[in-house]
GUBASE-988529 format. One line per field, with one value per atom (N, C-alpha, C, O): residue number from 1; residue in one letter; atom name; x, y negated, z negated. Coordinates in Angstrom, 2 decimals, always signed. Last residue first. Layout:
// residues N
pos	(NUM/...) .
code	(a/...) .
site	(CA/...) .
px	(X/...) .
py	(Y/...) .
pz	(Z/...) .
***
This chain:
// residues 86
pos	(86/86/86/86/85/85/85/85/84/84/84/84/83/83/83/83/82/82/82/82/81/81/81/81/80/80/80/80/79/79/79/79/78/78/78/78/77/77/77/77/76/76/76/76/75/75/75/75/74/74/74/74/73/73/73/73/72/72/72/72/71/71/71/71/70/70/70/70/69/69/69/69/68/68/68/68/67/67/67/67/66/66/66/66/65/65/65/65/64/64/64/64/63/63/63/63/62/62/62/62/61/61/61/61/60/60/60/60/59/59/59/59/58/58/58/58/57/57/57/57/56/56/56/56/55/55/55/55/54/54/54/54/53/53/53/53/52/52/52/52/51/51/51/51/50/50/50/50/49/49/49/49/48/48/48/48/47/47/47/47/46/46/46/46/45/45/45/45/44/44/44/44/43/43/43/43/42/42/42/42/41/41/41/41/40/40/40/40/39/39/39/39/38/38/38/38/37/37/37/37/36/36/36/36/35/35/35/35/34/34/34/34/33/33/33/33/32/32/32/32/31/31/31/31/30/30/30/30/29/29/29/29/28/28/28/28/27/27/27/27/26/26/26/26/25/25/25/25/24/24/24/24/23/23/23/23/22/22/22/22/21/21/21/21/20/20/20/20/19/19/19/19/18/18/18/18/17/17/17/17/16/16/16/16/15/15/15/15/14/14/14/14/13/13/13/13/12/12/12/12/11/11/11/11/10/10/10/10/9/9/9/9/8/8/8/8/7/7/7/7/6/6/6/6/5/5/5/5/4/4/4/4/3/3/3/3/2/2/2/2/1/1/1/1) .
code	(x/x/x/x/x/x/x/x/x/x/x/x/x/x/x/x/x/x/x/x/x/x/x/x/x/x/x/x/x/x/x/x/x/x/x/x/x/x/x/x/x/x/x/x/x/x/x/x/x/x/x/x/x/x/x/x/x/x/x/x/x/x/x/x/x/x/x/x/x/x/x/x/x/x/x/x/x/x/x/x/x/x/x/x/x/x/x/x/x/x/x/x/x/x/x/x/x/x/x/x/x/x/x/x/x/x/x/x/x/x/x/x/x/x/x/x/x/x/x/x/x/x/x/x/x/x/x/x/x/x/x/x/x/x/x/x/x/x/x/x/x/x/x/x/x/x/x/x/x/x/x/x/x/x/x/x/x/x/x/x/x/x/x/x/x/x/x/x/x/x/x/x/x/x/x/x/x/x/x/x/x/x/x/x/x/x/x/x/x/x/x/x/x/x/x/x/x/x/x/x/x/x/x/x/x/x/x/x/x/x/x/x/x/x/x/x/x/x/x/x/x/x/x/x/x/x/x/x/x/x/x/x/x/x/x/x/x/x/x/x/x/x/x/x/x/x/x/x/x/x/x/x/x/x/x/x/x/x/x/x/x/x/x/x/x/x/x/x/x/x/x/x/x/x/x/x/x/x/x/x/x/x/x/x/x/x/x/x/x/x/x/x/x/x/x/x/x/x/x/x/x/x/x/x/x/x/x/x/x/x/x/x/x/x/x/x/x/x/x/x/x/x/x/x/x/x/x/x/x/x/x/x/x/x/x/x/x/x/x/x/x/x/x/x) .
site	(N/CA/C/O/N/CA/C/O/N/CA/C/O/N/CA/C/O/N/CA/C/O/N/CA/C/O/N/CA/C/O/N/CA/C/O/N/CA/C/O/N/CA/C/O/N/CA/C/O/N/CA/C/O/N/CA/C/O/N/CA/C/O/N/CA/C/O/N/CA/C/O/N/CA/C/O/N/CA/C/O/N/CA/C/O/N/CA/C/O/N/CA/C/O/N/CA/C/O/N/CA/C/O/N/CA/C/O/N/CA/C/O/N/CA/C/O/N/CA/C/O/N/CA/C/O/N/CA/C/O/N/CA/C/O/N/CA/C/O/N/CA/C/O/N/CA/C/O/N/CA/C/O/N/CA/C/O/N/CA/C/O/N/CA/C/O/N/CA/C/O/N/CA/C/O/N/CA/C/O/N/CA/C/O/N/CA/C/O/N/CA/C/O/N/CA/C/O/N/CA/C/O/N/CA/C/O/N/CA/C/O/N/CA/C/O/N/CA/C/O/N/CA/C/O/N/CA/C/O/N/CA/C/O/N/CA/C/O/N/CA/C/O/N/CA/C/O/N/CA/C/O/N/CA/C/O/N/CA/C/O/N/CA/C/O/N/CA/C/O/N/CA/C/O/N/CA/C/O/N/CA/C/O/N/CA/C/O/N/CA/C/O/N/CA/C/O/N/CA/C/O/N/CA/C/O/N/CA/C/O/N/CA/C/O/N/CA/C/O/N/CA/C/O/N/CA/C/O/N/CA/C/O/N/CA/C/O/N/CA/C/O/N/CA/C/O/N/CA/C/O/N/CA/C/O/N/CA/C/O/N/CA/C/O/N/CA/C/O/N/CA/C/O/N/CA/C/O/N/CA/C/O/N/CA/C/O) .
px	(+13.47/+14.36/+14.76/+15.94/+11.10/+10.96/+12.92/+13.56/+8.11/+9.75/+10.38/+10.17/+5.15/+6.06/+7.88/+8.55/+4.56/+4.31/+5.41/+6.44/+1.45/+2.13/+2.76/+1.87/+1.15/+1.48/+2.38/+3.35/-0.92/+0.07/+0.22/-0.48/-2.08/-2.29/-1.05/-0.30/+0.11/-1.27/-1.46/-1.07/-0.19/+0.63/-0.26/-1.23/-1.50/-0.96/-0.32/+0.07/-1.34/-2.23/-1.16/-0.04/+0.48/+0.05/-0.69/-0.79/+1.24/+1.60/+1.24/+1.63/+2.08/+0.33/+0.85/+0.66/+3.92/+3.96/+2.71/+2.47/+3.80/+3.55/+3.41/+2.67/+4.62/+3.22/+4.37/+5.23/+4.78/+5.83/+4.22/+3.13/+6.33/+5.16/+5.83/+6.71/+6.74/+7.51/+6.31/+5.51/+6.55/+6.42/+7.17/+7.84/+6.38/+7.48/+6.52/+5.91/+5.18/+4.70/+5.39/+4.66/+7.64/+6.73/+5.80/+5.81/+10.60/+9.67/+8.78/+8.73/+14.38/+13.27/+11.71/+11.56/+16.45/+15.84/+13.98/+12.95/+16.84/+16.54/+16.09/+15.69/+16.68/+17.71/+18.19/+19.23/+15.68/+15.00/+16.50/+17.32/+16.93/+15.00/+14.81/+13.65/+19.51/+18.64/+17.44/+17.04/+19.56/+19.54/+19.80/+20.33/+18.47/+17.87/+17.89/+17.07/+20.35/+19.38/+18.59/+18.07/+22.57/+22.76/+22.01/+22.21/+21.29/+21.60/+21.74/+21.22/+19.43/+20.89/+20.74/+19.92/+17.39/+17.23/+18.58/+18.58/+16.74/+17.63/+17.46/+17.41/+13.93/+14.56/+15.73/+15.79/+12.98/+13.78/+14.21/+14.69/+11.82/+10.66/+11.67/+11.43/+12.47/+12.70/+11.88/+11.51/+13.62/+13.19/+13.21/+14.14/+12.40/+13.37/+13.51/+13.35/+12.34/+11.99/+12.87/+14.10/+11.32/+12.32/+11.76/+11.05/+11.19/+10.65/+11.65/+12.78/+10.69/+11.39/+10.89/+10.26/+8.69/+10.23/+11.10/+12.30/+5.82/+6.50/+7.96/+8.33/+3.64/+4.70/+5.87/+6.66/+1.90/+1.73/+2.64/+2.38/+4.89/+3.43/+2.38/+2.08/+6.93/+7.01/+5.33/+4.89/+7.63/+6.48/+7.36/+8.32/+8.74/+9.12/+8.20/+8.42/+8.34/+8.06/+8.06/+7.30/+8.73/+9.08/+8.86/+9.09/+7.86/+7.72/+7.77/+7.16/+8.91/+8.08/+8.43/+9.41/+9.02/+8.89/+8.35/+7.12/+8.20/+9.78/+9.79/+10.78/+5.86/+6.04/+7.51/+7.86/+3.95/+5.21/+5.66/+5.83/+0.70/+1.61/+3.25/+3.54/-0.89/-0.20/+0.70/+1.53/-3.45/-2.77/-2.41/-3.12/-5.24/-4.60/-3.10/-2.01/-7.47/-6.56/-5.93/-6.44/-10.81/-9.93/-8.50/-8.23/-12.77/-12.05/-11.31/-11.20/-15.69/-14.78/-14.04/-14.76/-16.40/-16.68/-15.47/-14.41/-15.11/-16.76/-17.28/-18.30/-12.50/-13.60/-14.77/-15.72/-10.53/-11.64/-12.28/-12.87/-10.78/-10.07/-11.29/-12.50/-10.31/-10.95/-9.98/-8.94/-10.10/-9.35/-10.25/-10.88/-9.23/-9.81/-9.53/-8.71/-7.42/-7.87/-8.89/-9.18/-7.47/-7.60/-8.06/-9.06) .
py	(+15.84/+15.83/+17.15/+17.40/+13.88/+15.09/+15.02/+14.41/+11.49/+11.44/+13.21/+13.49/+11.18/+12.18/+11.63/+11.51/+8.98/+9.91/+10.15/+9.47/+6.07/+6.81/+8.01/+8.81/+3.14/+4.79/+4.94/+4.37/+0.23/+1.23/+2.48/+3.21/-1.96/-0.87/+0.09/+0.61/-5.32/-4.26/-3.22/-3.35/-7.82/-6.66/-5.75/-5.37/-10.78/-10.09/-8.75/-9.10/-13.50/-12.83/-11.49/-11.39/-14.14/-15.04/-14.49/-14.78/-11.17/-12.50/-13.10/-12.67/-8.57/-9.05/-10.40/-10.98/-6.20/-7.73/-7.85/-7.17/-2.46/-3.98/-5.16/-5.22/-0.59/-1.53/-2.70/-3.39/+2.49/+1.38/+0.71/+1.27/+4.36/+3.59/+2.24/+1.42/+7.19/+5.73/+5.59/+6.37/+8.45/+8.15/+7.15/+6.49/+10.87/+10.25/+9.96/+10.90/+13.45/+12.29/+11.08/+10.10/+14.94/+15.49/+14.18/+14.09/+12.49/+13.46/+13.62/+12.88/+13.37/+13.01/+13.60/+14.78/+12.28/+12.98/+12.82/+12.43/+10.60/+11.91/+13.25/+14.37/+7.96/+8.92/+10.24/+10.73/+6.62/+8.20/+8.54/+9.19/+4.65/+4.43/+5.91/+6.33/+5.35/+3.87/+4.41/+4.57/+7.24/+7.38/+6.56/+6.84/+5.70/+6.62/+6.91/+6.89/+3.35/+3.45/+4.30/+4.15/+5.79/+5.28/+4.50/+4.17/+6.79/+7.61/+7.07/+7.65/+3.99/+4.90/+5.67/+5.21/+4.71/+4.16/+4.69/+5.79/+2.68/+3.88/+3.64/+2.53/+2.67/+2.58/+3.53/+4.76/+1.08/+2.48/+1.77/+0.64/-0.83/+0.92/+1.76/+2.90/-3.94/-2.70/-1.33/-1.16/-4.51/-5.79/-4.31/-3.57/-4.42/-4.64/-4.87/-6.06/-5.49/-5.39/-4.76/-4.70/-3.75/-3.83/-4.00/-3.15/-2.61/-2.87/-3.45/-3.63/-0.13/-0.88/-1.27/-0.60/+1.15/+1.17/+0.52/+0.54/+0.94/+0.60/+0.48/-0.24/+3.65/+2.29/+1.65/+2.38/+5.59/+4.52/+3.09/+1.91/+7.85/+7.41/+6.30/+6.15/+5.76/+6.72/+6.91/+6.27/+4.17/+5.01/+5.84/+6.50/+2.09/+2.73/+3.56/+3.00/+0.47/+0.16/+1.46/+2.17/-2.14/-0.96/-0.89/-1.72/-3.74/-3.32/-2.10/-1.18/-5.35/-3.90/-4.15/-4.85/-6.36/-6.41/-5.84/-5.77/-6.34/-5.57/-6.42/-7.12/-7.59/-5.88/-5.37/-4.19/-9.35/-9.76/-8.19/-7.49/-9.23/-8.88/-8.99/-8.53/-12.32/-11.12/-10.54/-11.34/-14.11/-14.26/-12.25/-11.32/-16.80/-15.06/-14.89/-15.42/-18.42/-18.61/-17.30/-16.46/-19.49/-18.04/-18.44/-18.77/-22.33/-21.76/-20.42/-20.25/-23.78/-22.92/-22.35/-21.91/-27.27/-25.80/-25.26/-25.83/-29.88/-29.87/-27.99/-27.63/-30.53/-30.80/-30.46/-31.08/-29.15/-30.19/-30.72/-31.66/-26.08/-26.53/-28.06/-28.07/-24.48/-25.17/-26.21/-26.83/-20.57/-21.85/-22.64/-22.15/-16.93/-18.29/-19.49/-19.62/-14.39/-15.62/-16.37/-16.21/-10.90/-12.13/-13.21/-12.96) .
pz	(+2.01/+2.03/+3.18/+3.44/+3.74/+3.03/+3.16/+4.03/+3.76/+3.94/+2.72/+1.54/+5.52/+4.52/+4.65/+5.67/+7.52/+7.19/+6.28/+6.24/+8.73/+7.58/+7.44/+7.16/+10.41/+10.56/+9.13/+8.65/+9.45/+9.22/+9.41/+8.71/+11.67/+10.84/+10.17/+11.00/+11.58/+12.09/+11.30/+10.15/+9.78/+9.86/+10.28/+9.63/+10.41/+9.14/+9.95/+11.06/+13.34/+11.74/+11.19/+11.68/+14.84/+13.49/+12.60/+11.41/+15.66/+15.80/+14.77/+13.68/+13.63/+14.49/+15.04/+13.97/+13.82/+13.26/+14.04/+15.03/+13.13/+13.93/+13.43/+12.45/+10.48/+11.18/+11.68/+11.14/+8.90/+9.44/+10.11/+10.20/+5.58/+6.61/+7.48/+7.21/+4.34/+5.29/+5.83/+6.36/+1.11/+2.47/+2.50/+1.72/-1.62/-1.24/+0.43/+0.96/-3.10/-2.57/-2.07/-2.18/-4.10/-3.33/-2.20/-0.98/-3.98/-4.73/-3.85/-2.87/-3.56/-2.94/-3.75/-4.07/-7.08/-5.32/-4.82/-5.36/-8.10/-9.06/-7.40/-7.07/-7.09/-7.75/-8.31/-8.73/-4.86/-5.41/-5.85/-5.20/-4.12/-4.32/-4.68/-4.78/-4.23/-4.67/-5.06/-6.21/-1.88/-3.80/-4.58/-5.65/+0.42/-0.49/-2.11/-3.04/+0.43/-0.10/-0.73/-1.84/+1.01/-0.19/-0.42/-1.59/+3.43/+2.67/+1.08/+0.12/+5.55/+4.90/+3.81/+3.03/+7.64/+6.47/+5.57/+5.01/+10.40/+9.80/+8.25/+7.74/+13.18/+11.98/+11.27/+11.41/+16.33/+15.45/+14.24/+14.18/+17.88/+17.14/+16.45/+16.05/+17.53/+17.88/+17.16/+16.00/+14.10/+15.94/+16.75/+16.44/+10.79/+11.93/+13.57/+13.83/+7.49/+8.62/+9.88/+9.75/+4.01/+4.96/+6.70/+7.25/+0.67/+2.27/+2.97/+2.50/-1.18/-0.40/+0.64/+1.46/-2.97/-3.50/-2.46/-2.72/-4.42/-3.23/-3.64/-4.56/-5.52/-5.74/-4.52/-3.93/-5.03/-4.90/-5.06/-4.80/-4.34/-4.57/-3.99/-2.80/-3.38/-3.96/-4.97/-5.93/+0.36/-0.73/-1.80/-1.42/+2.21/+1.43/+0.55/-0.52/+5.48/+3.61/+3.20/+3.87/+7.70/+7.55/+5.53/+4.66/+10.31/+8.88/+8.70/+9.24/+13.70/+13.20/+11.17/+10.91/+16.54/+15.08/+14.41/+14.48/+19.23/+19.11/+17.38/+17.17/+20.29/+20.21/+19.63/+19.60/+18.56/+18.74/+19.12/+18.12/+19.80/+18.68/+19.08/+20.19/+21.49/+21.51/+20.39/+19.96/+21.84/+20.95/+20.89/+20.53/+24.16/+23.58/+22.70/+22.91/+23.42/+23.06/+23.49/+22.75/+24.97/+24.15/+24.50/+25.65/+23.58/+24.55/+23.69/+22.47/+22.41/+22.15/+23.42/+24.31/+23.33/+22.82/+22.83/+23.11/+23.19/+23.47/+23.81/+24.40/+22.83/+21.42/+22.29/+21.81/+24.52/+24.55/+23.94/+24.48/+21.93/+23.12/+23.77/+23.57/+19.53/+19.69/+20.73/+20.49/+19.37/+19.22/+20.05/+20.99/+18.72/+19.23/+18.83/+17.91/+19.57/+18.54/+19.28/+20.46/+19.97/+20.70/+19.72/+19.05) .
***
């Protein structure tokens, strides 16, 4: 919930909702980020010929997908993280 300066004579609550159908989508090899990518909706595809883009040598042990919610005006909610396994 934001807040915001309403009347000039105190604080009123603004509500401020996460956009629910925008989502981040980001790539792990380790710690290095090998792609990001948005999309509108809870499903992602990630094609085959990105893959062996971002892992030429194939999938490595520490390899993730992480995905987070657009926050409305503020930043990118928490991130779910898991394993991308070949």
């Amino acid at each position: 919930m934001g807040r915001s300066w309403l009347d000039v004579d105190g604080w009123g609550v603004e509500e401020v909702s996460p956009d629910p159908d925008r989502y981040r989508v980001r790539v792990f090899d380790g710690e290095t980020i090998r792609r990001v990518f948005e999309i509108e909706g809870g499903v992602a595809t990630y094609p085959e010929a990105d893959l062996e883009v971002d892992f030429p040598t194939g999938i490595v042990p520490d390899a993730r997908i992480g995905m987070s919610q657009a926050g409305g005006r503020w930043d990118w909610g928490v991130e779910a993280v898991i394993a991308l396994s070949g």
